[in-house]
C-alpha positions in Angstrom: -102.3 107.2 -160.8 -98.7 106.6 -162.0 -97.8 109.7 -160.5 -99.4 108.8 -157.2 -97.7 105.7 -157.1 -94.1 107.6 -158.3 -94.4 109.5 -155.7 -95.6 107.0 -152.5 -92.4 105.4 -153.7 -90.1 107.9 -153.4 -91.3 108.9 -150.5 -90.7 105.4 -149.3 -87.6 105.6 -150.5 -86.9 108.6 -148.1 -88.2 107.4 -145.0 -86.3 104.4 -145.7 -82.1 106.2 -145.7 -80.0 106.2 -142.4 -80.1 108.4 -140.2 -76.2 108.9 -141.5 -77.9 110.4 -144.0 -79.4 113.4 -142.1 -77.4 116.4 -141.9 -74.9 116.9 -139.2 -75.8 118.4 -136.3 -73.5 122.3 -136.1 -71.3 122.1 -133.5 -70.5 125.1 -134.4 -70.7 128.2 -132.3 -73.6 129.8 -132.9 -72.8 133.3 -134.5 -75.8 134.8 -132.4 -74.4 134.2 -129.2 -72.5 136.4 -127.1 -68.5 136.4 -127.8 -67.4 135.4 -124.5 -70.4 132.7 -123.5 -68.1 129.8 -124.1 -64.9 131.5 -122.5 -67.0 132.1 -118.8 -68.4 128.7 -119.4 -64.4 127.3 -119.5 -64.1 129.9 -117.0 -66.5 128.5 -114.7 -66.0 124.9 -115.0 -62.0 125.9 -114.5 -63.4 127.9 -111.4 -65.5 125.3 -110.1 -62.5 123.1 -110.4 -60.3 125.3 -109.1 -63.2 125.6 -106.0 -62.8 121.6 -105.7 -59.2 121.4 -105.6 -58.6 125.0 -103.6 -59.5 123.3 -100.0 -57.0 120.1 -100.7 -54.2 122.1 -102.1 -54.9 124.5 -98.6 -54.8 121.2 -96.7 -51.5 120.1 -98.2 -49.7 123.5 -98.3 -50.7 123.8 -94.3 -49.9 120.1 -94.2 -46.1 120.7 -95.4 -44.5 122.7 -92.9 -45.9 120.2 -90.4 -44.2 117.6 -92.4 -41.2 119.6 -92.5 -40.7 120.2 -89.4 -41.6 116.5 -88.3 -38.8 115.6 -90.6 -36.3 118.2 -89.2 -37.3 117.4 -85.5 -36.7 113.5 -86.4 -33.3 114.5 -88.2 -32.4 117.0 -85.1 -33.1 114.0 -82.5 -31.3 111.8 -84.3 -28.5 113.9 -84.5 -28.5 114.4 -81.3 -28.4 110.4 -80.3 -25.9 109.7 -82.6 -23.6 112.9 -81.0 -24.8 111.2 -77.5 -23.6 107.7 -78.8 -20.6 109.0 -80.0 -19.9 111.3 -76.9 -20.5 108.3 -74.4 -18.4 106.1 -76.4 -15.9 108.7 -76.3 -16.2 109.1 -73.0 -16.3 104.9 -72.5 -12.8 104.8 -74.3 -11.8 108.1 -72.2 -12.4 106.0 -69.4 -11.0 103.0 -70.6 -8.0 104.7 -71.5 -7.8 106.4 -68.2 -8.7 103.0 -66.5 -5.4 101.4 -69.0 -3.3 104.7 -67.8 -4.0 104.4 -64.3 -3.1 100.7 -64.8 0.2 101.0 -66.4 0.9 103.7 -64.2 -0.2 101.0 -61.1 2.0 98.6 -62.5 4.8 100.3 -64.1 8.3 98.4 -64.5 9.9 100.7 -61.2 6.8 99.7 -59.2 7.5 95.9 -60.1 11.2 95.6 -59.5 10.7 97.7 -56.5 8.3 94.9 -55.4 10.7 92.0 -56.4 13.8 93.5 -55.0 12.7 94.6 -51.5 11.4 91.3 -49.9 15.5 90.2 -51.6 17.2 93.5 -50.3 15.5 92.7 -46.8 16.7 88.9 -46.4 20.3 89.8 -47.6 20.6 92.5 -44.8 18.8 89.9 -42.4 21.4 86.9 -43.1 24.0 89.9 -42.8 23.3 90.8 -39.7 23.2 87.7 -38.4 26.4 86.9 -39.9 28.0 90.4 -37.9 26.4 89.3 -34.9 27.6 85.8 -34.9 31.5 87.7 -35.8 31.0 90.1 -33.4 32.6 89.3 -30.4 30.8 88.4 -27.4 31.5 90.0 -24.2 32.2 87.7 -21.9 31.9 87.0 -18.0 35.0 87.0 -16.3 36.1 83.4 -15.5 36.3 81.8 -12.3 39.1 79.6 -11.8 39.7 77.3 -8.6 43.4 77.2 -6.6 45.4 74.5 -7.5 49.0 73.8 -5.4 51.9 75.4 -8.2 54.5 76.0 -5.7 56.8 77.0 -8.7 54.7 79.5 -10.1 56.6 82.7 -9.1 59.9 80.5 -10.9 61.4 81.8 -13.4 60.2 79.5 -15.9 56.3 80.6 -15.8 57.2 84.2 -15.4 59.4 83.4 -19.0 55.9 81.3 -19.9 53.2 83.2 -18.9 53.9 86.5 -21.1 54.5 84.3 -24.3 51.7 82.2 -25.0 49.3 83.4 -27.6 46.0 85.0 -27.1 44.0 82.9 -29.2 44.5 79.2 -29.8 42.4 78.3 -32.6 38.5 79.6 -32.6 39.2 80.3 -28.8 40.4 83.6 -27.5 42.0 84.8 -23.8 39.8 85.4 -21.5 39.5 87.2 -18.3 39.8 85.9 -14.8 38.0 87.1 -11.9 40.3 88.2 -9.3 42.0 87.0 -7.4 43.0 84.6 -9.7 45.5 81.5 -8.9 49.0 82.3 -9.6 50.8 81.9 -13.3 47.3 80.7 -14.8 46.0 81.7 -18.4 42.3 81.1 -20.0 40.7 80.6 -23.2 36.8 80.8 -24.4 34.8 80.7 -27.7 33.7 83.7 -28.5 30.1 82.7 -26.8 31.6 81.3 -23.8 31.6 77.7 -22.8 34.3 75.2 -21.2 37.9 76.5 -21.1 40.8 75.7 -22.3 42.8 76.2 -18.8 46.8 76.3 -18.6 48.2 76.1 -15.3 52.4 76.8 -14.7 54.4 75.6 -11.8 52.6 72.3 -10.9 53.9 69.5 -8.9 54.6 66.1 -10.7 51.2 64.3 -11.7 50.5 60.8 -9.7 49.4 59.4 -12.5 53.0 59.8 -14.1 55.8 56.9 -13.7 58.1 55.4 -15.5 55.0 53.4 -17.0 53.2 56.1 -18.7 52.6 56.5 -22.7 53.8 59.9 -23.6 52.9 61.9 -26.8 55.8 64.2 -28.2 53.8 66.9 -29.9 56.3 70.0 -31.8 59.3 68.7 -29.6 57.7 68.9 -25.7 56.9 65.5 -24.4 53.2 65.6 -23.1 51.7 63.3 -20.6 47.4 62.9 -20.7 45.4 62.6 -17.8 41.7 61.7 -18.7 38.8 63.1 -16.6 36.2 61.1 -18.4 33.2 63.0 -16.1 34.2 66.3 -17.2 34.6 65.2 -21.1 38.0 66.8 -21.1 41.8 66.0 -21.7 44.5 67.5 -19.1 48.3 67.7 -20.6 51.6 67.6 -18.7 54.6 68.9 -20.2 56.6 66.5 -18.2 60.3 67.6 -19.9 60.8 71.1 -18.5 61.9 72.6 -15.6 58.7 72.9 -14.1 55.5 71.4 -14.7 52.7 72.9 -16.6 49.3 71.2 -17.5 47.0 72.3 -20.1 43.3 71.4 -19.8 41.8 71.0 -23.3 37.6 70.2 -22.9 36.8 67.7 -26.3 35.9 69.1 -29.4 38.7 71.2 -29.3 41.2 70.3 -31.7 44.8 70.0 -31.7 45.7 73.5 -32.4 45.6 74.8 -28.6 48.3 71.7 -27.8 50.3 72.6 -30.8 50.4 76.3 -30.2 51.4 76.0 -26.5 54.2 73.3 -27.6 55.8 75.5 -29.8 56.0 78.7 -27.4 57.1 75.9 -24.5 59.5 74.7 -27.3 60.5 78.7 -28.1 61.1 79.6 -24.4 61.8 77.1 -22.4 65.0 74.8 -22.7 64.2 70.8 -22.4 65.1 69.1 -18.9 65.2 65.1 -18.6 62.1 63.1 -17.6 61.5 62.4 -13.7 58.6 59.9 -13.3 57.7 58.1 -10.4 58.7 54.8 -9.5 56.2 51.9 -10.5 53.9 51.0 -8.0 54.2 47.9 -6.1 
């Protein structure tokens, strides 16, 4: 009975240990099977992996050249639009530069002075021109001068006169008479015509002239002057030479004419003593 009882308790005492206890399982390859069983299994889970991946790594090896070539096309293009950008900006400042050359070459410095000068040049040679033409002398009509009674005209003191007196007396110049003209008569004109200064030789003794009259001595010839006031004019009479001569000077003349002729009277022809008419009753 002890025994029994010995025995129900150690086999209690068995059943009772962990399962840590129990001998571990052999991992272990088993010597009875075949060498290479776990080298095809590696082999075939390696394959079947291999199998899974195969079709992706395809996918992305036929995938990359299309990549690639995306990338190159997108590098090529935008190549080419920055060599456009820079060619039309090139050709922008080309233009510009062309525009600024055609510019300075529209308004270069010779252009400008050219420009300034010519309207200059132009009104110089305009206000000379007028200037020639105004010193250019005029031609003329021949003056026409009435008879006046000179019976001493053909005396020897107006042919003495006549050749003497100056062509010009002042601005006024000799002119020509139309033919016939009266007898020991000389003319002067502005150059662009007008009234006459008129000087007659051989005259008779002026009415107006007695022993009442003012007389002007002008370079040593004692004048007499008769004043037309219609025909705004003065008429002189050299009343102390052998013969009368009267010198019509229109107004605005000046005294040079009387002084010019009194000086080639007073060169030529020798002084005589005054013979006015008696007073009037």
């Amino acid at each position: 009975m002890a025994a029994e009882s010995s025995d129900r308790d150690s086999a209690k005492d068995k059943a009772g240990q962990p399962a840590a206890d129990a001998p571990a399982a052999d991992t272990r390859p088993d010597a009875d099977a075949p060498p290479n069983a776990g080298g095809a299994e590696a082999a075939a889970t390696s394959d079947a992996a291999d199998g899974d991946a195969g079709p992706a790594a395809t996918r992305s090896e036929v995938a990359a050249p299309d990549t690639v070539d995306g990338r190159a096309e997108t590098a090529s293009e935008s190549a080419t639009s920055d060599a456009e950008t820079v060619a039309h900006a090139a050709g922008g400042s080309t233009q510009d530069g062309a525009a600024q050359a055609a510019s300075t070459r529209q308004y270069s410095p010779a252009l400008i002075a050219t420009a300034v000068a010519l309207p200059v040049v132009l009104v110089v040679a305009v206000l000379v021109a007028a200037i020639l033409a105004r010193r250019a002398p005029v031609e003329r009509e021949p003056l026409v001068l009435g008879p006046v009674p000179a019976p001493a005209a053909t005396g020897p003191a107006c042919t003495t006169l006549l050749p003497a007196l100056p062509t010009e007396l002042g601005e006024f110049t000799k002119s020509t008479l139309v033919e016939p003209s009266p007898p020991a008569t000389r003319a002067w004109q502005r150059p662009d015509g007008g009234d006459p200064i008129v000087l007659r030789c051989g005259l008779d003794r002026p009415l107006e002239f007695n022993r009442a009259s003012a007389l002007q001595i002008v370079n040593g010839v004692q004048w007499f002057e008769a004043r037309d006031q219609a025909a705004k004019a003065s008429t002189w009479f050299a009343v102390d030479r052998e013969t009368y001569i009267a010198l019509t000077v229109p107004d605005g003349s000046g005294p040079t004419p009387l002084q010019a002729v009194s000086d080639t009277i007073t060169a030529n022809l020798p002084a005589t003593p005054l013979d006015p008419s008696p007073l009037p009753n």
